[in-house]
N, C-alpha and C positions, 0 to 999 in steps of 0.2 A: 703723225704727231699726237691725234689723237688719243689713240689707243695706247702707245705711249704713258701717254699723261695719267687716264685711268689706272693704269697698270700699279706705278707708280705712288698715286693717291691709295690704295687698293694694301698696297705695301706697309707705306704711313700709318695705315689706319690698325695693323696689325701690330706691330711696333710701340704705338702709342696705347692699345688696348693690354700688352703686355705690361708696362710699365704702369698702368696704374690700375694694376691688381690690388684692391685695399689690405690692409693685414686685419684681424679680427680684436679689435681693444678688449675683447672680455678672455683674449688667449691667458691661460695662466702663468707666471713669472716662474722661471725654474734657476736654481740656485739655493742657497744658504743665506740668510739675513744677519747680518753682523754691526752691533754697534758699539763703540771705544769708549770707555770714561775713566778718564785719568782724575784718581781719588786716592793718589798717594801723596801727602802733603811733605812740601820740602825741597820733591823730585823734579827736577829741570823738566822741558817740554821733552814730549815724546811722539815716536812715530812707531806707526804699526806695518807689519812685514805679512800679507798672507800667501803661501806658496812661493818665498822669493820675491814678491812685487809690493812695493810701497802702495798701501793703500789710503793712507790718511795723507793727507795738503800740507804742503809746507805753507806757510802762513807769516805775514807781520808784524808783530806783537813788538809794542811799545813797553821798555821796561826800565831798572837801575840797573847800573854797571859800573864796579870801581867811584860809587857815589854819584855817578853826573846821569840824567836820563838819557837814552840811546832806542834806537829802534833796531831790530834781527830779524833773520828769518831763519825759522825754527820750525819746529812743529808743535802739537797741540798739549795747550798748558793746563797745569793743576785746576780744575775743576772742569775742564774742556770735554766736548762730548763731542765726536764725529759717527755716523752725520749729525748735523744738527734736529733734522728731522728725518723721520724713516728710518731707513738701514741700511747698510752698505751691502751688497748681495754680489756673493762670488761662488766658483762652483764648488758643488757640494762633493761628496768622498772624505778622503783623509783630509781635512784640513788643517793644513799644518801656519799655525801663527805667532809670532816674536814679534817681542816688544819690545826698542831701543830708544833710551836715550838719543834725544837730536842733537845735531854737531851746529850753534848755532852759525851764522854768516854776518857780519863778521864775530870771532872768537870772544867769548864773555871772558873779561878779567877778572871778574869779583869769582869768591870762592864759594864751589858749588858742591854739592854733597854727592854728586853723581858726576863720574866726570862725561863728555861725550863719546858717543857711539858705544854705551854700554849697553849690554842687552841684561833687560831686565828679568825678561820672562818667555818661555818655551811651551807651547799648549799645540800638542797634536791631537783633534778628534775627528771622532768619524761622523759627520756630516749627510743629512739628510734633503731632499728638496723639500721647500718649505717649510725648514725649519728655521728657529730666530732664536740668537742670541744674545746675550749682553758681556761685554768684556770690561771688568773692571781690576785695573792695576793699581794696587793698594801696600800699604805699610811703612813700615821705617828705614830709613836706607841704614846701611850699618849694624839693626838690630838682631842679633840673636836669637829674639822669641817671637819678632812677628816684624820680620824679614823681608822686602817688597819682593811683590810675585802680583801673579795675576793670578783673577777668580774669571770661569765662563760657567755663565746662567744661563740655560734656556727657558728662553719666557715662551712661557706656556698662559695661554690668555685665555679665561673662562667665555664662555658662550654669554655673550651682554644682555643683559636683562634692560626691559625699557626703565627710564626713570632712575638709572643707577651711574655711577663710574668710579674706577679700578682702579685701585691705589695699592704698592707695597715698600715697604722698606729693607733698604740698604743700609744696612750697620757697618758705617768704615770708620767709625775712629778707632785706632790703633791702638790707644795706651786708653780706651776707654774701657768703662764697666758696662754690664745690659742696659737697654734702654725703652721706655715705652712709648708711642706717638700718639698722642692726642688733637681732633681738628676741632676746630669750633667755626661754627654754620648761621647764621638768620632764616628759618623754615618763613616760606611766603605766609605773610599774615601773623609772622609768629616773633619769641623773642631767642636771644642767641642761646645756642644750643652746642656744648663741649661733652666730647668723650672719648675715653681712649679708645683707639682703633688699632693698635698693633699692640702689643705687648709681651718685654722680659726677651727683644733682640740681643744676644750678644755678637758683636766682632769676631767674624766677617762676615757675617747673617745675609744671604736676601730672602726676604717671605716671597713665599705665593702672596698675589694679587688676590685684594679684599672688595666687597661692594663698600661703595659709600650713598647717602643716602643724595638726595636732589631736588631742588623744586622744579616743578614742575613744567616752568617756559622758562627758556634762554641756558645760561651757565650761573655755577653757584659758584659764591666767593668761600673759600676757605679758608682759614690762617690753621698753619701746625704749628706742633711743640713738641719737641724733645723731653722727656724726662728722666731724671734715672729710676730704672725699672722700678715699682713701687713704691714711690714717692710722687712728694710733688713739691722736686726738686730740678728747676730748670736745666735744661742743659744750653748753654748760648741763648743766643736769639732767634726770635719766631722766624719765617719766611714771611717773605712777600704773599700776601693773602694771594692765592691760584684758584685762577676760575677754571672750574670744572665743568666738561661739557660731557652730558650722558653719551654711554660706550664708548668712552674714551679711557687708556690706561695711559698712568701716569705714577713713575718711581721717586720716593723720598730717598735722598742722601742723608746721611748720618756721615757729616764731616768735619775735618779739623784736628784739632790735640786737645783731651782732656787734660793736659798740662804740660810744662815746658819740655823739650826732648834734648839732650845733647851727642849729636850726631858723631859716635866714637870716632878717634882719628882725624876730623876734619876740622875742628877749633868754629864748630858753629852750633849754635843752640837755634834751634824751631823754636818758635814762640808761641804760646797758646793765647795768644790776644794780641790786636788790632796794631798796627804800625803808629810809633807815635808822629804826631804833626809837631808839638812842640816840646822845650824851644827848637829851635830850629840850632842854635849849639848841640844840641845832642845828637851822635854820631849815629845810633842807631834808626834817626830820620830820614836817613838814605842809605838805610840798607839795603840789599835787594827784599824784593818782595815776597818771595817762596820762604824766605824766613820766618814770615805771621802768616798763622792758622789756625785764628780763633774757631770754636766749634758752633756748629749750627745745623744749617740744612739747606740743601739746595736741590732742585728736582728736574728732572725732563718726560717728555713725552714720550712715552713708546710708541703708539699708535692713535 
C-alpha cells in the first residue's frame, strides 16, 4: 500500500505542476483595437456588427417615449463611446464592420428619424496586429449632402515625450463651418494661460494628435473652446475643465448642430439648443431627447 501511495502522490504532483504553468503578463496582445463613437446627432441608439458578431452591449438607457419617461434596452446612445475605456480588440485581416440602428425592448412609440434595425454604415478594411482604430458614426439622417455614414481613424500615437499630453480634434458638426480649439491652462506658479491648439478643422476632420504643454507634478486642468475658425466667435459651451495626465492621448469632440436641422420626411426638427424645462405646458418639454443637440464638445481617452 505503500508503494501504492507514492506512486500516486508522484502522479499528483505531475498534474498539479502541469496546470500551474504561469502564462507570461509581458506576452503581446494580438488583434486589432477598435473603439465606437456615436456622433450622429438625432440617430437612435446603435449597435456595432464586426465579422457578423455583435460587439457592443446592449445596455439600459432611461429615456422619453410618447411624452411619459420609460426605460429600454437598446444599444449605445448619441455621444456613447464603447469601450468606455481602452479598446475593443478582435482579429485582425479583412475586417469587415456594420453599423445598425437598435431595435429598442420594449418598441419606442415616439417618432424617430431612423427606424430600427437599419444599417447605417458598411466599412471593410484590412486590418493589421496591433493596430488601433476609432469608429465614428456621424451626420444627418435624411440628408443629401452630409448623409450618416461612418468615418475609421487610425490612431497613430506619437512616441510621448515626458512633461507633455496628446490631444486631437474631431470635427463632427454636420451643418457646421471650420472650427479652431483653443485650451486655457494655470502654469505652476503662473497666471492662466490660452491658446489655440488646433486650427481651421472642417467636417468631418479628425487631426493627428498634438502635444500639449503640462506642469510638472500631478495632472493639469484644462478648459477648451470651440471657435469658428478665425474668430473669436464662440461655438456652444466650454467642457468640463479635463485633467490631463502626461502620455496620455485624449480626443476632442466637435459636436451637435450649428442650427436647427429638419429631418426630410419624418415631421421632426433636431434642435440646435438645450430641451426646454419650462413651462411645463409646452409640448416640446417632453419630447424625446435625441431631438436637442446644442453644439459643444465632449471628449474621451484614448489611451
Amino acid at each position: 500500500m505503500k508503494k501504492i501511495y507514492i506512486v500516486c502522490w508522484f502522479v499528483l504532483t505531475l498534474v498539479s505542476c502541469k496546470k500551474t504553468v504561469p502564462k507570461q503578463a509581458s506576452a503581446p496582445a494580438t488583434g486589432t483595437q477598435l473603439k465606437f463613437i456615436h456622433a450622429a446627432p438625432g440617430v437612435p441608439a446603435l449597435n456595432a456588427f464586426v465579422n457578423g458578431v455583435q460587439v457592443t452591449p446592449n445596455v439600459n438607457a432611461s429615456l422619453t417615449d410618447n411624452a411619459a419617461p420609460t426605460s429600454v434596452v437598446t444599444g449605445y446612445s448619441y455621444l456613447g463611446i464603447f469601450p468606455g475605456s481602452n479598446y475593443s480588440v478582435v482579429a485582425s485581416g479583412n475586417t469587415s464592420i456594420k453599423i445598425i440602428t437598435a431595435a429598442p425592448v420594449p418598441a419606442l412609440v415616439s417618432k424617430q428619424t431612423v427606424i430600427p434595425a437599419t444599417t447605417v454604415s458598411s466599412i471593410t478594411q484590412n486590418t493589421a496586429d496591433g493596430s488601433a482604430y476609432s469608429l465614428f458614426t456621424i451626420g444627418l439622417p435624411g440628408s443629401a449632402t452630409t448623409g450618416l455614414t461612418s468615418i475609421m481613424i487610425m490612431d497613430k500615437f506619437p512616441d510621448a515625450v515626458a512633461g507633455k499630453a496628446y490631444i486631437r480634434l474631431a470635427q463632427l458638426i454636420p451643418n457646421g463651418t471650420p472650427v479652431d480649439l483653443a485650451g486655457t491652462y494655470t502654469p505652476t506658479g503662473g497666471t492662466a494661460t490660452a491658446k489655440t491648439i488646433i486650427s481651421n478643422v472642417a467636417y468631418p476632420n479628425v487631426t493627428d494628435f498634438v502635444a500639449v504643454d503640462l506642469n510638472a507634478i500631478g495632472t493639469t486642468s484644462y478648459t477648451f473652446q470651440l471657435y469658428l475658425a478665425g474668430t473669436t466667435t464662440k461655438i456652444g459651451t466650454v467642457s468640463a475643465s479635463i485633467a490631463l495626465t502626461p502620455g496620455r492621448f485624449y480626443t476632442i469632440i466637435g459636436r451637435g448642430l450649428a442650427a436647427d436641422y429638419v429631418v426630410p420626411g419624418a415631421g421632426i426638427t433636431l434642435k440646435a439648443s438645450t430641451r426646454p424645462t419650462l413651462p411645463t405646458t409646452d409640448p416640446t418639454t417632453k419630447f424625446p431627447e435625441i431631438y436637442f443637440n446644442p453644439p459643444g464638445i465632449s471628449f474621451y481617452t484614448n489611451k
